[in-house]
DRENZA-926584 format. One record per residue: residue number from 1; residue in three letters; chain; x, y, z of N, C-alpha, C in turn. Coordinates in Angstrom, 3 decimals. Layout:
% DRENZA-926584
PT num residu chaine     n_xx     n_yy     n_zz    ca_xx    ca_yy    ca_zz     c_xx     c_yy     c_zz
PT NUM    ALA      A        X        Y        Z        X        Y        Z        X        Y        Z
...
% end
This chain:
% DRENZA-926584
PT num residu chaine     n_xx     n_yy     n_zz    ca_xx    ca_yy    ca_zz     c_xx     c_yy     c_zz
PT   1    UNK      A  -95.701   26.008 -101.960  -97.033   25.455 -102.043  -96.999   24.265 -102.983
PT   2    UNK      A  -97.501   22.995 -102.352  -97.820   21.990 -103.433  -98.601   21.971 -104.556
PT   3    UNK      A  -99.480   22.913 -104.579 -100.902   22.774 -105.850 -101.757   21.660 -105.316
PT   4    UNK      A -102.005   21.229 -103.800 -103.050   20.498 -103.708 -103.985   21.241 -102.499
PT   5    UNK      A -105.004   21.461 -102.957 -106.044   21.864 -102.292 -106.140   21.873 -100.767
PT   6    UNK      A -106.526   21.998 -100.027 -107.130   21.934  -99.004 -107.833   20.891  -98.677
PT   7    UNK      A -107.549   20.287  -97.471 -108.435   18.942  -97.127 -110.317   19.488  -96.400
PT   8    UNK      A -111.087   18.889  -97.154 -112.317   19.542  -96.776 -113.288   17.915  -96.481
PT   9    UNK      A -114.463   18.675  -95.901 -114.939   17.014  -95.950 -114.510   16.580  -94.053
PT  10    UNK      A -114.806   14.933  -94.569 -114.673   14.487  -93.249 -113.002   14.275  -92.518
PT  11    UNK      A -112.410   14.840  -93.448 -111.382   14.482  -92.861 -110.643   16.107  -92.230
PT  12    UNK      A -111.446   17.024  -92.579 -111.378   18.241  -91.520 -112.307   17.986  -90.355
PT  13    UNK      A -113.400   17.549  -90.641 -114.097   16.879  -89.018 -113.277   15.879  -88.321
PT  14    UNK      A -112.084   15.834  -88.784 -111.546   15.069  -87.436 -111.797   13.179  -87.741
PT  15    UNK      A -112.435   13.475  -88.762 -112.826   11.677  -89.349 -111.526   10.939  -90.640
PT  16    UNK      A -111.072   10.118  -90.496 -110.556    9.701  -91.620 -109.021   10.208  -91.538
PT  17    UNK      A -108.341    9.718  -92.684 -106.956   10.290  -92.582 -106.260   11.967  -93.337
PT  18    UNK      A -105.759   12.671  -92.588 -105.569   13.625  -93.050 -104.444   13.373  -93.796
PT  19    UNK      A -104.003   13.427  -95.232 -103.021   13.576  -95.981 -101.527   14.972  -95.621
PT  20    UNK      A -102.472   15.720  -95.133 -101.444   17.074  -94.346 -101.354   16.621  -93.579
PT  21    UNK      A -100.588   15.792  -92.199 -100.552   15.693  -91.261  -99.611   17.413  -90.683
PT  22    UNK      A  -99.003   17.674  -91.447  -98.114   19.185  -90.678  -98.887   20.107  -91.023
PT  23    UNK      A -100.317   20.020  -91.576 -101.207   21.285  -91.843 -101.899   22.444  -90.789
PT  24    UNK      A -102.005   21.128  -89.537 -102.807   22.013  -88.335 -102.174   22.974  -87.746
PT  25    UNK      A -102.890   23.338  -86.495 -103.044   24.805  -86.455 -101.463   25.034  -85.463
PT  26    UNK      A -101.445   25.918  -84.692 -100.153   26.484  -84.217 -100.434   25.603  -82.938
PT  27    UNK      A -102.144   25.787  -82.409 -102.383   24.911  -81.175 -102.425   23.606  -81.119
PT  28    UNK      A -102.590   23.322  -82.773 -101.661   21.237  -82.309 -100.417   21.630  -81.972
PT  29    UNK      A  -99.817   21.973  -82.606  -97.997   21.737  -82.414  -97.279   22.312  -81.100
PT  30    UNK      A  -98.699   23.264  -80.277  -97.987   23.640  -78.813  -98.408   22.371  -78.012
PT  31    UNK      A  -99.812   21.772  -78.781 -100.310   20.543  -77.705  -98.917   19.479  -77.749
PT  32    UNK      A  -98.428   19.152  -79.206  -97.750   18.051  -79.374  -96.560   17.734  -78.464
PT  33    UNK      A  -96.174   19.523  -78.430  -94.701   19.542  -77.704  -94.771   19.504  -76.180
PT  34    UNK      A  -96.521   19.866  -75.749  -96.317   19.686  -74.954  -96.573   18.274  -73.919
PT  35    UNK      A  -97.168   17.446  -74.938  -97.428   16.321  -74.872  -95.940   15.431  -74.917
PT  36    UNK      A  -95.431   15.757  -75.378  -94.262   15.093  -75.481  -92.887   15.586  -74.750
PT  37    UNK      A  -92.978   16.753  -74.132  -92.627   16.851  -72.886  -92.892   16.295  -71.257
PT  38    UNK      A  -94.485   16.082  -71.757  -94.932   15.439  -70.406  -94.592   13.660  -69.931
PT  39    UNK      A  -94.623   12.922  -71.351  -93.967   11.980  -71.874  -92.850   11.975  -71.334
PT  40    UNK      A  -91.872   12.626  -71.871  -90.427   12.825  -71.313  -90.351   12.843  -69.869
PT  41    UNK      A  -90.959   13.611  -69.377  -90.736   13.817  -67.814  -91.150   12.373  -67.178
PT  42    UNK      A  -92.166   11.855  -67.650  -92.915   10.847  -67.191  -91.753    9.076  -67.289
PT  43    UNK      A  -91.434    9.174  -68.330  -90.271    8.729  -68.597  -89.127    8.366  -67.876
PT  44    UNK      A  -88.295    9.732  -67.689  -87.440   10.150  -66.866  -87.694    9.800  -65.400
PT  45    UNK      A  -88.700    9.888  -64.937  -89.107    9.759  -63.424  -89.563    7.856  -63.364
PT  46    UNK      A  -89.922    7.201  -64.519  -89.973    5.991  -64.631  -88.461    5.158  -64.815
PT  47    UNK      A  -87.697    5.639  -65.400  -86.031    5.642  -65.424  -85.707    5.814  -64.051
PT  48    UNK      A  -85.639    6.547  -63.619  -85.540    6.525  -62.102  -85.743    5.510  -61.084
PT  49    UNK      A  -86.960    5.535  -60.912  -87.614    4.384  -60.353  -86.602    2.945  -60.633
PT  50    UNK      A  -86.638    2.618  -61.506  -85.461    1.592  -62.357  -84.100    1.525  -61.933
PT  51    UNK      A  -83.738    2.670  -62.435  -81.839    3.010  -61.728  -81.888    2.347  -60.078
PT  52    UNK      A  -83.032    3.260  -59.507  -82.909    2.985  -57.775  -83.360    1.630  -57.357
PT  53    UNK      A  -83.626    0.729  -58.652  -84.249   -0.225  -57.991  -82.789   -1.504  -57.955
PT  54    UNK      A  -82.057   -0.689  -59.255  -81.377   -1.641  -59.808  -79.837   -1.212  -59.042
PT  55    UNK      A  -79.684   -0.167  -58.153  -78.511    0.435  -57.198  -78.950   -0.425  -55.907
PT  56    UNK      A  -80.125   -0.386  -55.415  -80.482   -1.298  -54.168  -79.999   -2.689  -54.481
PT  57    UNK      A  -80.014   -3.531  -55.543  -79.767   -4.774  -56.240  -78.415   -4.894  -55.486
PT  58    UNK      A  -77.771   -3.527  -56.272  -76.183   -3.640  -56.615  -75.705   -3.895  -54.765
PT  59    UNK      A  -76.524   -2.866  -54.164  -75.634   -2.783  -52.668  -75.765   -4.475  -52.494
PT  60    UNK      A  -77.096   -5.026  -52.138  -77.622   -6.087  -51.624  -77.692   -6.356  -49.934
PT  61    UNK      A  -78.351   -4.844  -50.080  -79.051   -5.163  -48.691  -80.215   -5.744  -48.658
PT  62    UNK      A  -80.850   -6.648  -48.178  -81.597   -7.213  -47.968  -83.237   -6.784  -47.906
PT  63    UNK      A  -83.141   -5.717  -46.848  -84.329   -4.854  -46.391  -84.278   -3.971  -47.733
PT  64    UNK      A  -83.394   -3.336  -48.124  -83.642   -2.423  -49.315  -84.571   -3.602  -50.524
PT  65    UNK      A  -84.309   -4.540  -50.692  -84.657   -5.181  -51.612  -85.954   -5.747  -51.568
PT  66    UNK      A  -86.153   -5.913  -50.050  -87.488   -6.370  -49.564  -88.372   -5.194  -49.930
PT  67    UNK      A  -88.079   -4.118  -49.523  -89.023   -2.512  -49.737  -89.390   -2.959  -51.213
PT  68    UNK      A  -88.387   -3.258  -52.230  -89.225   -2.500  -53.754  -89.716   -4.306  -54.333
PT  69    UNK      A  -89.089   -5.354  -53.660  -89.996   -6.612  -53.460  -91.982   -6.011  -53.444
PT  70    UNK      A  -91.691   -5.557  -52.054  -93.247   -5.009  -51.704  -94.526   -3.986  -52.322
PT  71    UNK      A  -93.780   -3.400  -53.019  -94.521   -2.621  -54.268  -95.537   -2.991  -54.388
PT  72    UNK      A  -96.874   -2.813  -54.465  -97.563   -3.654  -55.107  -98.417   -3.035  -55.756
PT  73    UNK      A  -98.294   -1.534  -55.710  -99.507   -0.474  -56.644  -98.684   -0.335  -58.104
PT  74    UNK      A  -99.689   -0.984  -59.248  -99.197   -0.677  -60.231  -99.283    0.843  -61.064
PT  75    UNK      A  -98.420    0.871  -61.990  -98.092    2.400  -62.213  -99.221    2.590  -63.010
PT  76    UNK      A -100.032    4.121  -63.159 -100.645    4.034  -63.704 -100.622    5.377  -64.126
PT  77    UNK      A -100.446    5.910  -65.509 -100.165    7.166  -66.339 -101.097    8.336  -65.884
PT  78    UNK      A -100.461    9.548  -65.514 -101.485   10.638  -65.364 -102.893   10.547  -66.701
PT  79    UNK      A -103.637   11.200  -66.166 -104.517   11.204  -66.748 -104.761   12.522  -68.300
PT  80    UNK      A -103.546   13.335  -68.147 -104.001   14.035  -68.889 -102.320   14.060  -69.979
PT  81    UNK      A -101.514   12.779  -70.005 -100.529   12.342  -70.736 -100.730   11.984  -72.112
PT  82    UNK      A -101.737   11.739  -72.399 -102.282   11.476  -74.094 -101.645   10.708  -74.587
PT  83    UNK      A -101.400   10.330  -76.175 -100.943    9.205  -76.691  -99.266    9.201  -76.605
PT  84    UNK      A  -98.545    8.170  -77.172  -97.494    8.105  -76.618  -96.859    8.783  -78.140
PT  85    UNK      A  -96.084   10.082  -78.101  -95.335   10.249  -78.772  -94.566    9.364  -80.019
PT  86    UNK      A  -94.349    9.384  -81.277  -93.722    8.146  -82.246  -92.239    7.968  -81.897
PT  87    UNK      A  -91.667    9.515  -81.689  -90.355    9.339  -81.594  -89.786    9.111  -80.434
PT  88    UNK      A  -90.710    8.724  -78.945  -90.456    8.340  -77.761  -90.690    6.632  -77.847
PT  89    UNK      A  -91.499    6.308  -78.366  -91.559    4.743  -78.325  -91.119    3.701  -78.421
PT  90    UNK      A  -89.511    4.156  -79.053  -88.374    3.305  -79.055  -87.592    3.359  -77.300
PT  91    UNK      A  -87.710    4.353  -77.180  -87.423    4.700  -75.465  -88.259    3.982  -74.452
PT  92    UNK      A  -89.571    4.465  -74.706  -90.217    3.609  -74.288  -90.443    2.193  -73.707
PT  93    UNK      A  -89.982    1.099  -75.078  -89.969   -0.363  -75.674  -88.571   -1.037  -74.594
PT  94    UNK      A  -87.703    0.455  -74.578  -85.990   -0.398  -73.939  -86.415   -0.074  -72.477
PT  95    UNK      A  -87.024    0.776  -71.938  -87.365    1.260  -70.810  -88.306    0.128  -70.129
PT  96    UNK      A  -89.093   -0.209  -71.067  -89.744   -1.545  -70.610  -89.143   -2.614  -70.216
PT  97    UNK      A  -88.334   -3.132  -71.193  -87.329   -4.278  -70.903  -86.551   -3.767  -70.035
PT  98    UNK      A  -85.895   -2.909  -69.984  -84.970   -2.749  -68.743  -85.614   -3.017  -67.188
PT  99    UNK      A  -86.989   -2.118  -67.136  -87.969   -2.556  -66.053  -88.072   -4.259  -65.531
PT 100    UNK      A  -88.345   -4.791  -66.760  -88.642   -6.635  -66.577  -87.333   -7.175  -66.194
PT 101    UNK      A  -86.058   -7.019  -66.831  -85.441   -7.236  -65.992  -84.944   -7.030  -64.801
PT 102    UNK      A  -84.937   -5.951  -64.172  -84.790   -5.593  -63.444  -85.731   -6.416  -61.976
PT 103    UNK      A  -86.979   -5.975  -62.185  -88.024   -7.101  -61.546  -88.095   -8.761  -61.548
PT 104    UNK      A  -87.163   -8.946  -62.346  -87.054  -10.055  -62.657  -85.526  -10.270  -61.633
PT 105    UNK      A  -84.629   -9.887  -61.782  -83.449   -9.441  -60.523  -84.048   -9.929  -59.435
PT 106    UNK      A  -85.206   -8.439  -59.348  -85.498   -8.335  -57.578  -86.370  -10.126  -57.101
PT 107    UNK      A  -87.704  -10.474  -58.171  -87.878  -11.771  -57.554  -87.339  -12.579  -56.998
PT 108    UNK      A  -85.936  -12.496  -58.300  -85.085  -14.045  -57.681  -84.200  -13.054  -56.054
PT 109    UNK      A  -84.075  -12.319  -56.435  -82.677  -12.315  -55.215  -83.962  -12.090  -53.774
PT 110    UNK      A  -85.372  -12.100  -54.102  -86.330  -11.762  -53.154  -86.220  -13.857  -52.818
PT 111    UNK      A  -86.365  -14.419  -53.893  -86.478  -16.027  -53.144  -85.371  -16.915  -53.084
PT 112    UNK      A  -84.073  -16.492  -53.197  -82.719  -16.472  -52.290  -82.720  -16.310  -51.420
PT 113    UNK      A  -83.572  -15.048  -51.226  -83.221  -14.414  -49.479  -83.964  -15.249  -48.278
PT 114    UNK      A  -85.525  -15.946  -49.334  -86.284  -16.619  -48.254  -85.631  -18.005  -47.995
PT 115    UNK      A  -85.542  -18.373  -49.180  -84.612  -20.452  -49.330  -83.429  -19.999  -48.034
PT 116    UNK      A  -82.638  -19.102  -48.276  -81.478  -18.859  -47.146  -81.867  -18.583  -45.693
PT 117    UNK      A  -83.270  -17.749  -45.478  -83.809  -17.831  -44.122  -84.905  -18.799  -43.573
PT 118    UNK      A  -84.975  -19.295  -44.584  -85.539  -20.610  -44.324  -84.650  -22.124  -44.009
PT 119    UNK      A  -83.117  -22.122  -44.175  -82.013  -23.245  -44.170  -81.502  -22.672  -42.541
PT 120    UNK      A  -81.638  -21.345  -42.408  -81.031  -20.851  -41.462  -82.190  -21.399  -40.029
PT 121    UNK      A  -83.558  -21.002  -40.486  -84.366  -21.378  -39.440  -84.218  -22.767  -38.759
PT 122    UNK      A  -84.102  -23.549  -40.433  -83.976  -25.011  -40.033  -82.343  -25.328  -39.157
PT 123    UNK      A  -81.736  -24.774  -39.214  -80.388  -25.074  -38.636  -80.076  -24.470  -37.183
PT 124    UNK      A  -81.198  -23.758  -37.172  -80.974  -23.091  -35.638  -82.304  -23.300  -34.391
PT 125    UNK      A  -83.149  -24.280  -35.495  -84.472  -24.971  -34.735  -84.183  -26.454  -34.320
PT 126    UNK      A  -82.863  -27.458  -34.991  -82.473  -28.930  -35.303  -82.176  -29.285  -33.833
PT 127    UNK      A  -82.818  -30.155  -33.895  -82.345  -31.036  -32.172  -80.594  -31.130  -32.045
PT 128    UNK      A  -79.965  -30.936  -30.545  -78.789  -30.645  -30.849  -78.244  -31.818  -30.835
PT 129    UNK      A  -77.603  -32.038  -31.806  -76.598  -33.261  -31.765  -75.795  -33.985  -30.509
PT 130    UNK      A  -75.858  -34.831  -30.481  -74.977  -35.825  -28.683  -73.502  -35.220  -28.902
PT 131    UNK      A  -73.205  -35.082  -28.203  -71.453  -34.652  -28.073  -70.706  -35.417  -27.598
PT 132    UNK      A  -69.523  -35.864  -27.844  -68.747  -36.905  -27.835  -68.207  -37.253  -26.515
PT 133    UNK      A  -68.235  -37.707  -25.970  -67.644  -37.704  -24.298  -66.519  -38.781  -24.419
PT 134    UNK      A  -65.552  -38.403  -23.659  -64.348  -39.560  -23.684  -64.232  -39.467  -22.212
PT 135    UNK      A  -63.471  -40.707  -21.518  -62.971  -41.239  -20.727  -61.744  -41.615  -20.323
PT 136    UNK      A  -61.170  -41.049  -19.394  -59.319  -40.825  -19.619  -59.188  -41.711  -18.097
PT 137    UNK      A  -58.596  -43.362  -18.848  -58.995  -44.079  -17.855  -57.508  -45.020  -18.402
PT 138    UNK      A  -57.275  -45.639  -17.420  -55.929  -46.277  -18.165  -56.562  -47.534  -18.387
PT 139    UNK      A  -56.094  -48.674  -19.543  -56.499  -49.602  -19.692  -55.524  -50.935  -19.065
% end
């Protein structure tokens, strides 16, 4: 025991800063863990998403790349995920950047693919060139 009292007042209503932050009850610390499990999972399945986006890259099929090109619903956190964990947020921060690049990958190799089917259109739409005709004639 420290010899300091009990926090009373507004900062047991839930107002202000609690100096105990490890004081609460047994049902914060099942919420926390389980909050930060859900985090994790949420995470993990966002990692995912990433890996597969960044293995389609690697093959470079075209159509695979076009699919996650087309995406266009942004992600948006369950609703009952709560704040983001302290000791996940470094995970978090690299998980992000890894994402941007990654999307950043798929754009460009998405307007490669069009500049290249667009040189191709032009080369297979071009009036055809005269062909050389010779004359096997004695002089």
């Amino acid at each position: 025991m420290s010899g300091i009292p009990p926090v009373a007042g507004s900062a047991t209503a839930g107002f202000g800063h609690n100096p105990h932050p490890d004081s609460g009850t047994a049902a914060d610390g099942h919420d926390r863990r389980r909050t930060a499990a859900r985090w994790q999972t949420t995470l993990d399945e966002l990692e995912g998403d990433v890996l597969e986006a960044q293995t389609a890259l690697a093959r470079g099929r075209a159509e695979e790349i076009a699919v996650w090109g087309r995406r266009t619903g942004d992600w948006v956190p369950p609703a009952d995920l709560g704040p983001i964990p302290a000791d996940l947020r470094e995970r978090a921060a690299q998980l992000l950047q890894h994402q941007l690049a990654v999307a950043e990958q798929l754009v460009e190799r998405i307007l490669q693919s069009q500049r290249q089917r667009d040189v191709a259109a032009r080369m297979s739409y071009a009036p055809s060139r005269p062909v050389a005709s010779f004359v096997d004639r004695a002089l």
